[in-house]
N, C-alpha and C positions, 0 to 999 in steps of 0.2 A: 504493500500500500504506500508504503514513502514513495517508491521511486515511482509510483501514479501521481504521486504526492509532485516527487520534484518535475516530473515532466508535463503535465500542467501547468507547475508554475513555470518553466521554459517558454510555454505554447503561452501563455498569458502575457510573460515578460513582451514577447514577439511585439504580441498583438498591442501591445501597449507601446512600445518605444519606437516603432519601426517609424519612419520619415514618411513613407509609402503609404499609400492606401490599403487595408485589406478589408474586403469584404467574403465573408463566407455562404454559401447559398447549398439549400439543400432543395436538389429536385423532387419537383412533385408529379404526379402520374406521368411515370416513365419518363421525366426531364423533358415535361411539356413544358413545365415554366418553374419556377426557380423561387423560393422566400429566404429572407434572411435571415441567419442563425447566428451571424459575429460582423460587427463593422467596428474597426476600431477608431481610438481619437483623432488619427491623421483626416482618416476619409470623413469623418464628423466637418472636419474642419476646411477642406477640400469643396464638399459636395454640401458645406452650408447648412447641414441637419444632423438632430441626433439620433443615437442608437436606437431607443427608446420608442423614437416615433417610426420606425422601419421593421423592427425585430420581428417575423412574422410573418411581414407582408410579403406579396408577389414582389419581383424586382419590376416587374410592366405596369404595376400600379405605385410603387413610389416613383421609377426615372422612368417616364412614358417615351421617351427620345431613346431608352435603348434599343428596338428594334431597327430604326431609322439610321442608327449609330453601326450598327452591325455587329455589335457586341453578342448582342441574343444570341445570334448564331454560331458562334465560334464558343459558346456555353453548353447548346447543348452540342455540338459537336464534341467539347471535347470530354462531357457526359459519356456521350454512347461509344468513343473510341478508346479515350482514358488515357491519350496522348497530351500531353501538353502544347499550349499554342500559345505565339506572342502575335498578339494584335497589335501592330499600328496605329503610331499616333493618328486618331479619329476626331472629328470635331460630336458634341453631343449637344443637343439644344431641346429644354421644353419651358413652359412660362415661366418656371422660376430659377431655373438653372441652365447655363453655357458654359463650355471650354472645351478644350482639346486634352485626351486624355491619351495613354498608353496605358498597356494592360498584359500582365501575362497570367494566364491562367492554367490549374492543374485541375485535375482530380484529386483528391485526397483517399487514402484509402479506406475511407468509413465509406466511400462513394458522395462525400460532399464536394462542390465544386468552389474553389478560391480562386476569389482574380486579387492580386498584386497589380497596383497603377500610380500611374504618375501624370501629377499635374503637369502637363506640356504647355499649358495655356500664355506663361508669361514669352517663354520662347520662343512661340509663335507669331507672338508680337512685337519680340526683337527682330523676326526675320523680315515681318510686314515692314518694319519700319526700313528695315534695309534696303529693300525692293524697292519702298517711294522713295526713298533719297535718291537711291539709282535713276528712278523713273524720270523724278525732279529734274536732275541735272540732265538725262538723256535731252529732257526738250529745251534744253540752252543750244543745241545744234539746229533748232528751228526760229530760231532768233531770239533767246533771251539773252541776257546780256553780263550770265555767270559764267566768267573766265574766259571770254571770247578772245579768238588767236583767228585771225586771218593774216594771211602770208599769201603775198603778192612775189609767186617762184619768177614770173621772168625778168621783174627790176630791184626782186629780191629787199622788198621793202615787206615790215611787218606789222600790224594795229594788235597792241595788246591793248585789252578793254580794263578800268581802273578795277574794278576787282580782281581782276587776273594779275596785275601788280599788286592789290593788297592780299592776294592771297600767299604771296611770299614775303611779308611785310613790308612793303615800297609803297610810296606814294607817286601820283600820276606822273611828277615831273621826275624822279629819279629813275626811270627806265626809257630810254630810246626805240624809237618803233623800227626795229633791224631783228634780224633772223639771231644776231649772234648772242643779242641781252638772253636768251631763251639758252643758248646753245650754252652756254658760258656759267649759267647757272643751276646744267645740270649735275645731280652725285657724281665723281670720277666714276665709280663701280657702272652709273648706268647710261653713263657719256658713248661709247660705243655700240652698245645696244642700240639707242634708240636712233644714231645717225642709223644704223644699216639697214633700218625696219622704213625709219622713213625712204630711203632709197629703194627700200625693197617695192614700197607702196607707189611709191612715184615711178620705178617701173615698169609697175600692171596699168600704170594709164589710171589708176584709181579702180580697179576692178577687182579689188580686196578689200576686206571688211580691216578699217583702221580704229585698231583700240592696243593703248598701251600702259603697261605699268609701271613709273618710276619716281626716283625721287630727286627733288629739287632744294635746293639749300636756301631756306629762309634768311632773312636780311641776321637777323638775330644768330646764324651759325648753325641752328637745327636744322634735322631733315624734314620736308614735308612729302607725304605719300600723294601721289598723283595720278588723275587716271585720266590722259587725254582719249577725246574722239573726234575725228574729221570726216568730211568727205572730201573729195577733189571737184572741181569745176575747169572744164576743157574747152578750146576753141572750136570752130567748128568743123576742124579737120582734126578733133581728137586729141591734140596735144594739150596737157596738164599745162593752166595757167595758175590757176589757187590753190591751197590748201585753207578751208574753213573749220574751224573745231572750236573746241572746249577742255579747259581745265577744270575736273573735278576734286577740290581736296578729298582724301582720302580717311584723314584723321579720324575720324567718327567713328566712319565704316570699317576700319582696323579697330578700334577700339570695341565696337560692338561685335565684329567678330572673332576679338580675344574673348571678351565676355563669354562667349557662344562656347565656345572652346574650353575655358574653364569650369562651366555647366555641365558640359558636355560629357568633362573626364570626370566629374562628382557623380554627376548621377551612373556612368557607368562604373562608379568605384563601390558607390550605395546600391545598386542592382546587384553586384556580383557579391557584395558581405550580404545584402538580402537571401540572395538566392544559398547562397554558404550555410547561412541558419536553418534555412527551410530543409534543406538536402540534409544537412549534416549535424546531430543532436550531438551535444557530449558523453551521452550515453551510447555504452555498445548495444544497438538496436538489430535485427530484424523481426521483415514481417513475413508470417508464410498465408497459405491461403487458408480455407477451412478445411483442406483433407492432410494440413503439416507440411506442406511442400514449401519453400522458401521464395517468396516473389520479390523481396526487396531487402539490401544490405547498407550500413550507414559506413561510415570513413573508420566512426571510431569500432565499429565491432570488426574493422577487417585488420586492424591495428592489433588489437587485444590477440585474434585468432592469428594474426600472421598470414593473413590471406591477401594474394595481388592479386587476383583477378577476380571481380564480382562473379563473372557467371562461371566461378569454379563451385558456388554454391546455389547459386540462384537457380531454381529451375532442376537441383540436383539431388539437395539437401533435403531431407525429408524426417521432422523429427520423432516420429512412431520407428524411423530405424533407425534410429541413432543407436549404437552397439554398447553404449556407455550407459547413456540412462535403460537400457534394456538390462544391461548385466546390475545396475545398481537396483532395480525394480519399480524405478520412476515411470513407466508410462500408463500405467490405471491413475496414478496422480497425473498426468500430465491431459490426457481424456480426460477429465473432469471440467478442463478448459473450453475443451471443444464439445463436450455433451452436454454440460450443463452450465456451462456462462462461470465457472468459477474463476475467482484470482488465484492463482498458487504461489508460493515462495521456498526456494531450499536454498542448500549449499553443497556441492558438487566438485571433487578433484574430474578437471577435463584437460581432455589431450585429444584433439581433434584429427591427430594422427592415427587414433585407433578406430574409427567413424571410418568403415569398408569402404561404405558407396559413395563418399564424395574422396579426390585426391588433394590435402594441402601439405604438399612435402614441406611446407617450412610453418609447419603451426606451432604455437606456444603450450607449454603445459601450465596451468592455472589453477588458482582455485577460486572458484565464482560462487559468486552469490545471484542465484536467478529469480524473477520473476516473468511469469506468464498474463497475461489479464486478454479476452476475450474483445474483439469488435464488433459492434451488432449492426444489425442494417435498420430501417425505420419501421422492420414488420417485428423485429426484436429475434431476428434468426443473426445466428453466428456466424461471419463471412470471413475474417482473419481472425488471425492472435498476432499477440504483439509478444517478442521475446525480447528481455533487456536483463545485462549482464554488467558485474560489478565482480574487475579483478580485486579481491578481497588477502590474497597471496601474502602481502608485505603486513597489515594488519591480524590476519592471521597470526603469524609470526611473532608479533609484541602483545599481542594478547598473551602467547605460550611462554613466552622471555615475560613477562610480568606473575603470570600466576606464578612460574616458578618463583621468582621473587618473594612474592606473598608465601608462596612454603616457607624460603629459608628465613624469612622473618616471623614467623611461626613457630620453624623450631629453636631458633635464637629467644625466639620470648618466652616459649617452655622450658631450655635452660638456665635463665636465668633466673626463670622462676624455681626452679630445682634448686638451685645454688643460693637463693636466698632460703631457703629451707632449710638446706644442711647449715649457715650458718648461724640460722637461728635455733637450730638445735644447740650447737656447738654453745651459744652466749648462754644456753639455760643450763646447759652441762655445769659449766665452768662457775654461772653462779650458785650451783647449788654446791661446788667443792667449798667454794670462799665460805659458804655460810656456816660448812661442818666444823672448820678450821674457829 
């Protein structure tokens, strides 16, 4: 019962501290639709509502948008197959709630279905935003008058526009309208580059898409990121007389997608210690099905047994023939799990090496402390057991190194009690000589 005890509280801790959304649903007539049985604080605070007012309900009558979301379906999909699925960030909409979510969802093996999600909604907005500044600046090539560069190739004169001077902090009259103010004020590192691209473009006669990336040296000594774009304008036998474009600063747009980028690597560093917890108890865990067969093994029971390969038991492993609890006379105890829903608890020397029908040439010999506890389905029929195991070995051991202990200070205290005996005989002897005298 403890170690129900403690993995509970595991499965509680989860649900309580995770960043993540969890919502738990148990299907109803054959995973037609789905009510909830666990939503923890994050999704509370996520989806704007509490536990409380959901616990029960259908999931299509609290969030009426998940059908429309495409969620439903990859729920009960992954009901009937038992496969796990990640759904893609999805937008979700109904009167009182929007945003973009991500979701992955399992089976559990009680047959309950968890979806694990994450709010995507603010990043979504960081990338809108990206887009319209893109968009924004895009239409300064239709005549706005952000960063405007027109370069006049055949008398080789140039019009920068006063913001495209103060975009590298110059004022109107501190830049000459010549090809070379530009040329003179690009990065060393991107000085080469961009002569050959533009030669490259004035080549094709303007018959390449011109867009480039680099950087330009602010009046102040910094670099500023830049993203020009042009077209050409030809005479009418074809030969390149203009170059018309736009300086976009970039700063923002780096900035927002470093942002992007740092999200990026949390959330998949929070996904994968999510997913770590879920997959992996601290307890040595498996689960077999309800005729003992072994359908699932955790990290730490392949650790404890010295097993490297999951499917050297999965599928193999079968604990009615286990040769051990056979020869110790545990399995009328252990059927009591599977026939009558009972919890069991022993303590067992195992060696997984002497177990015929599965091979793990490198298993550890131990001594465990087991418990078995039964999983029901919703009709209250038994569909797994759960088996979890506790190397007990090393406590063992100072249990036996203590009692002994407690002996030899037992019989140290019944000697001295002996000893104080004979000397008090001795004191009465002696007074009764002194008194004859």
């Amino acid at each position: 019962m403890e170690k129900e005890k403690n993995y509970k509280r595991l499965y509680n801790d989860l649900l309580k501290n995770s960043p993540h959304g969890i919502a738990i649903y148990e299907p109803i007539k054959d995973g037609k639709n789905f009510i909830f049985i666990e939503f923890n604080k994050s999704a509370e605070k996520m989806d704007k509502t509490l536990k409380k007012n959901l616990i029960g309900k259908k999931v299509t009558d609290v969030f009426p948008g998940v059908k429309k979301m495409g969620l439903f379906d990859i729920l009960k999909k992954v009901y009937k197959t038992g496969e796990p699925e990640f759904f893609p960030t999805a937008f979700y909409e109904d009167k009182k709630l929007h945003g973009w979510r991500q979701n992955h969802v399992h089976k559990t093996f009680d047959n309950n279905i968890i979806s694990i999600y994450i709010d995507k909604t603010k990043e979504k907005k960081d990338e809108q935003e990206i887009k319209e500044i893109e968009e924004r600046h895009s239409l300064a090539l239709q005549g706005t008058s952000d960063g405007l560069w027109d370069w006049d190739i055949i008398n080789n004169k140039t019009y920068f526009s006063d913001k495209w001077k103060s975009m590298i902090g110059y004022n109107p009259d501190e830049i000459k309208d010549v090809f070379s103010e530009w040329q003179n004020r690009l990065h060393p590192k991107d000085k080469e580059k961009c002569m050959q691209y533009i030669q490259k473009y004035i080549n094709s006669s303007g018959n390449m898409h011109f867009e480039i990336e680099f950087d330009m040296i602010h009046k102040d000594g910094n670099s500023i990121p830049i993203l020009a774009r042009a077209f050409m304008i030809k005479d009418k036998k074809g030969k390149p007389i203009r170059m018309v474009g736009t300086h976009i600063d970039l700063t923002e747009r780096k900035k927002y997608e470093e942002k992007l980028k740092i999200q990026s690597e949390k959330l998949k560093q929070n996904e994968l210690f999510l997913n770590n917890i879920i997959t992996q108890s601290p307890f040595s865990t498996w689960i077999s099905d309800d005729k003992g067969t072994t359908i699932k093994i955790n990290t730490a029971c392949k650790k404890l047994f010295g097993v490297k390969d999951d499917y050297a038991i999965i599928g193999k492993y079968n604990i009615f023939k286990d040769d051990i609890l056979i020869e110790k006379k545990l399995i009328p105890l252990v059927k009591t799990v599977f026939e009558e829903g009972k919890i069991i608890n022993f303590t067992i020397d195992y060696h997984f090496d002497e177990v015929k029908h599965v091979n793990i040439p490198e298993a550890t010999a131990t001594l465990l402390d087991v418990t078995i506890f039964p999983i029901k389905n919703k009709d209250g029929e038994i569909t797994n057991a759960v088996v979890q195991h506790k190397d007990i070995t090393a406590s063992k051991a100072w249990e036996e190194k203590d009692k002994k202990h407690q002996q030899t200070v037992e019989q140290m205290n019944t000697s001295i009690q002996e000893k104080e005996s004979e000397i008090m005989k001795l004191r009465r002897t002696i007074k009764q000589l002194e008194e004859k005298k």
